[in-house]
C-alpha positions in Angstrom: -19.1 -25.1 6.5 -16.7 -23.2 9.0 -15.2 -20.1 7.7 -12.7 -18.3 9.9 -13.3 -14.2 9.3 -12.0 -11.8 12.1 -11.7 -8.8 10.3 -14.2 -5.9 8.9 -15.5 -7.0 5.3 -18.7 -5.2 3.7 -21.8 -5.7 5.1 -23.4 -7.3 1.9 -20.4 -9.6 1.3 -20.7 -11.0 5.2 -24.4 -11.3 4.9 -23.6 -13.4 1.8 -21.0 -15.8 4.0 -22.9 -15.7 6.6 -26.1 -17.1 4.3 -23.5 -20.2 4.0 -21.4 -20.7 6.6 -20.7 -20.6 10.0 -18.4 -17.5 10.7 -15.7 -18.3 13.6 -13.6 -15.6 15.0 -9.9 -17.1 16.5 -8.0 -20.1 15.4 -8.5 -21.9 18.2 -10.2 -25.4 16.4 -8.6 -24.7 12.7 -8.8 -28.5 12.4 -12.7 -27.9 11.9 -12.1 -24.7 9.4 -12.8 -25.5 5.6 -11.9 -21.9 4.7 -10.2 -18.6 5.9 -10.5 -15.7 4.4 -8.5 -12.7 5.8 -7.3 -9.1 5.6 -4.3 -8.6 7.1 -4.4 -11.3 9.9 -1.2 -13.9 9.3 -2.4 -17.1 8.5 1.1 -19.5 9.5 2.6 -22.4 8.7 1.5 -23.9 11.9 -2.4 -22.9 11.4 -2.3 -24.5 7.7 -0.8 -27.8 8.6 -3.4 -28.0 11.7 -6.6 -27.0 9.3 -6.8 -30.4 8.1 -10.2 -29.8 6.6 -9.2 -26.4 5.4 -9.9 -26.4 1.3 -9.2 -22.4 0.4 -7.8 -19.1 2.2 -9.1 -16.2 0.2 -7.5 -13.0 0.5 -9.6 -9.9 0.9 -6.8 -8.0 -1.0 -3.6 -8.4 -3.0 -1.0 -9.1 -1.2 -0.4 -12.4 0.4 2.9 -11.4 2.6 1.0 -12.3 5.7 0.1 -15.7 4.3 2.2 -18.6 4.1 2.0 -19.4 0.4 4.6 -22.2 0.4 2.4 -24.2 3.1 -0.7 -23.7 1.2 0.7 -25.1 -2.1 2.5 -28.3 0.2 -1.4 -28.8 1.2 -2.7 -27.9 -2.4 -4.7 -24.8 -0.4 -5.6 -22.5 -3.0 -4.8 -18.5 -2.1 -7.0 -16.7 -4.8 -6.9 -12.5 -4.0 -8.2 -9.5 -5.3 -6.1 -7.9 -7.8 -7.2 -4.7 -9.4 -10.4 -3.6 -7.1 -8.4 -1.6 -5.1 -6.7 0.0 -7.4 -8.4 3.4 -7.7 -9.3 3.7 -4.2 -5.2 3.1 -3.8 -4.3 5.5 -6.7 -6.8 8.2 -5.1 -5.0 8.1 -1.8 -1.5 8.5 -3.3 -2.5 11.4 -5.4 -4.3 13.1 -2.0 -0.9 12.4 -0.2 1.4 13.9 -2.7 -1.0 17.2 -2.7 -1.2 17.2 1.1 2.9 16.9 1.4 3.3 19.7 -1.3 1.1 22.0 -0.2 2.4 21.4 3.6 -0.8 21.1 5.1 -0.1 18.8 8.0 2.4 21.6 9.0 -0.5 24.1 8.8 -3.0 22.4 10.5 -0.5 21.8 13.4 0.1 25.6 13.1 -3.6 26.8 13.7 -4.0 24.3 16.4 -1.2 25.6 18.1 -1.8 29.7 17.3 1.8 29.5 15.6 0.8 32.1 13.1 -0.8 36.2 13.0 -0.9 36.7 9.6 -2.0 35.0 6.3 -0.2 33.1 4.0 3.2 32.6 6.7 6.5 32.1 4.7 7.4 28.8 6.7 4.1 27.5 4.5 5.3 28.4 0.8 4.8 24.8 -0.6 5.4 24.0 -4.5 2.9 23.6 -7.8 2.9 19.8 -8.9 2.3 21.0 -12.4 4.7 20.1 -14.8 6.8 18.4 -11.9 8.4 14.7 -12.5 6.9 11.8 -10.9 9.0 8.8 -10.5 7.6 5.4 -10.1 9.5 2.7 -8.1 7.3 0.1 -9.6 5.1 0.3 -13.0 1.9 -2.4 -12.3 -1.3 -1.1 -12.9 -1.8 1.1 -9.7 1.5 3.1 -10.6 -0.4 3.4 -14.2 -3.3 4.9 -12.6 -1.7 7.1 -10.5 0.5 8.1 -13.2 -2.9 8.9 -15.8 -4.6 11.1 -12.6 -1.3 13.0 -12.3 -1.0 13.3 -15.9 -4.6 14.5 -16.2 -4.6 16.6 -13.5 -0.9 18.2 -13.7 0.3 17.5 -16.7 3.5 15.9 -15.0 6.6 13.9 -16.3 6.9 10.3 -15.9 10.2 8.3 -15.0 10.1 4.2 -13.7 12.1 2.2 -12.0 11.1 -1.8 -12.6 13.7 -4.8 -13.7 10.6 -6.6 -15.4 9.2 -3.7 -17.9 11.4 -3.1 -21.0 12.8 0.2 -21.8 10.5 0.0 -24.8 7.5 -1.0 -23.3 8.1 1.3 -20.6 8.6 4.1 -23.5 5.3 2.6 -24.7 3.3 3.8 -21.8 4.7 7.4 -21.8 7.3 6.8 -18.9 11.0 7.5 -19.4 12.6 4.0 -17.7 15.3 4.7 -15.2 17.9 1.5 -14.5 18.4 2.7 -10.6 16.7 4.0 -7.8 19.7 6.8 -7.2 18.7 7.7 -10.6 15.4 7.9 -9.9 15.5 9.6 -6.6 17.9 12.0 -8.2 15.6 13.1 -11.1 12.3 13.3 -9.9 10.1 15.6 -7.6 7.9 13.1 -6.8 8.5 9.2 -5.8 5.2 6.6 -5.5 5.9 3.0 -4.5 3.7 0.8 -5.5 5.3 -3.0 -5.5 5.0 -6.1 -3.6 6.7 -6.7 -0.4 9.2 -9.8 -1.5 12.8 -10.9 -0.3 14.2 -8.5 -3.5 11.9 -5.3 -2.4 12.5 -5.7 1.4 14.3 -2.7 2.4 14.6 -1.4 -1.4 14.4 2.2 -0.8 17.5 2.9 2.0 20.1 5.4 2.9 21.5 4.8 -0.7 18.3 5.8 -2.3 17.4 8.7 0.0 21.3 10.0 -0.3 20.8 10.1 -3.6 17.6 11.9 -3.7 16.7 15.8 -4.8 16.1 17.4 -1.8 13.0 18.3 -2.8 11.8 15.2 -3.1 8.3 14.1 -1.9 8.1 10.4 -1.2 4.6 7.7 -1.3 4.3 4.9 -0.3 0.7 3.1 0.1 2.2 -0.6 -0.8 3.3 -2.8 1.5 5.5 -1.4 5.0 9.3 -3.2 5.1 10.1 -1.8 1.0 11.6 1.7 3.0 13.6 1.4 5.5 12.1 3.2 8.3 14.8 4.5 10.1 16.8 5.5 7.1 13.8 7.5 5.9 13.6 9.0 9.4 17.1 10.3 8.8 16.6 11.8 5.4 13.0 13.8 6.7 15.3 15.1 9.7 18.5 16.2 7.9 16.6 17.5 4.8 17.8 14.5 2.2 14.4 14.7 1.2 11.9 17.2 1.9 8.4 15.2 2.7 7.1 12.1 3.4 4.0 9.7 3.3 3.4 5.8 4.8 -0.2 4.4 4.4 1.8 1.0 5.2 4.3 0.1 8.1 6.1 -2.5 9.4 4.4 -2.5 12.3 0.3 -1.7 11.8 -0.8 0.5 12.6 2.1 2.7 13.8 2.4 4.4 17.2 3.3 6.9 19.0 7.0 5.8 19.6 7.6 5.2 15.8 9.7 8.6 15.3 8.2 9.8 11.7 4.7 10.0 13.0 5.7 13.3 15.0 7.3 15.0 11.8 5.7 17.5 10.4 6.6 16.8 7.0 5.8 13.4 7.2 1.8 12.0 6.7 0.7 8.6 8.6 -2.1 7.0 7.6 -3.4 3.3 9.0 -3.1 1.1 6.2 -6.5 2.8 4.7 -5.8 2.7 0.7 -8.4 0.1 0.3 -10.7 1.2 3.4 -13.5 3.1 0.8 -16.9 1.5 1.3 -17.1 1.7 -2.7 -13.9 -0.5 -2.5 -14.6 -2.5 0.5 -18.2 -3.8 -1.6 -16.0 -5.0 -3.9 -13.4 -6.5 -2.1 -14.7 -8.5 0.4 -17.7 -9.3 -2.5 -15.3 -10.6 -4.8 -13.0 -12.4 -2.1 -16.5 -14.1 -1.2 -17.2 -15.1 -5.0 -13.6 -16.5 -4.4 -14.4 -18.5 -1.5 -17.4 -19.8 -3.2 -15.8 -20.8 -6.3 -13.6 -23.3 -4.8 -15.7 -24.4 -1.9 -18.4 -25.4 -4.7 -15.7 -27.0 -6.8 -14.9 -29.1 -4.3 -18.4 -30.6 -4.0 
């Protein structure tokens, strides 16, 4: 069979394609495809309807924004992914971010490098404890969860959540105080993580009327999907001190440049898209998005 793969998977998971299949790099035959399995490349309506041979697209991941879903279910293409593998890998990240942001230690490092300081311990550098702090979670799926139980563990902090689809009681239920708006949110807690799916309701979700709202002391995650914060109005809040720090693993254009103005902040932390890039996670992703692959190639026999 033809498997179209352009991106980095594990080593043991391509060996075990490759054992199977002949690996193709670009979309140039899809007609002769009879699966894709894909990262973050967008696999289009146009692709799909061409793959006439095409029996699964397995996603090496969770989110299928860059897939057209609908297409696939017109064609009855499964789209299987990979919940929950990532998830600590992600959760690790987020926690490292919201340490980095309060102990300003971008702003230091950019300090030494440039000889800013002659003394130790420079006021400009007072950051803040995270113990005992309030974390608010715009989203409470099992990555918030597990982000929420290291910060609990390790800080002893408060939990707030914003999400239409968890009950006050169950929210209650899981130790988290549920919050009916993101001003509210923003408003009462020290700490925001984002951890939802990129949809036609979350596009955009946290704006100016968010950030407005926000303590200005606010430190603000985000390692879900880029297009849930409005870029620009996040730009604004980090300038005129709406919020006080700032971190993207995800952007709405990947990986970000040099000309997108938050990367130059210094209360603001870029990464490219590298919650899932552990090679504990990556073995077993891509493994698992193989298995995927398998199971409905095999079904199909």
């Amino acid at each position: 069979m033809k498997v179209y793969l352009s991106e980095n998977i594990a080593k043991s998971a391509y060996n075990r394609l490759a054992e199977r299949a002949e690996i193709v790099t670009n979309f140039k035959h899809p007609e002769k495809l009879d699966a894709i399995m894909v990262r973050r490349v967008h696999v289009t309506r146009e692709i799909i309807e061409k793959a006439v041979n095409l029996k699964v697209i397995s996603m090496h991941g969770i989110g299928r924004d860059t897939i057209d879903v609908e297409a696939a279910r017109e064609h009855g293409i499964p789209v299987p992914n990979v919940p929950n593998q990532s998830m600590e890998s992600v959760a690790e990240l987020a926690v490292a971010q919201i340490m980095i942001l309060s102990r300003n230690i971008k702003k230091a490092n950019i300090g030494i490098c440039q000889n800013r300081y002659n003394s130790h311990g420079p006021i400009e550098l007072i950051g803040n404890d995270i113990y005992g702090k309030t974390l608010g979670m715009v989203g409470i799926g099992k990555i918030s969860l597990r982000i929420a139980e290291m910060m609990g563990a390790a800080f002893h902090v408060n939990l707030t959540g914003y999400d239409p689809f968890v009950s006050k009681d169950e929210a209650s239920s899981l130790g988290i105080k549920k919050i009916n708006t993101i001003q509210k949110l923003f408003s009462n807690s020290d700490y925001v993580n984002i951890s939802v799916p990129l949809t036609d309701s979350t596009k955009n979700l946290i704006g100016k009327n968010a950030l407005d709202a926000a303590n200005p002391n606010l430190i603000l995650v985000n390692t879900s999907r880029g297009g849930i914060v409005d870029e620009k109005a996040l730009y604004d809040a980090l300038i005129n001190g709406k919020i006080k720090a700032a971190a993207s693993d995800v952007f709405l254009s990947e990986p970000p440049k040099k000309d997108n103005p938050l990367v130059l902040l210094e209360n603001f932390v870029a990464t490219p898209h590298i919650g899932g890039n552990t090679k504990e996670c990556l073995e077993r992703v891509g493994n698992t998005a193989v298995d995927n692959l398998f199971t409905v190639i095999d079904a199909e026999k």
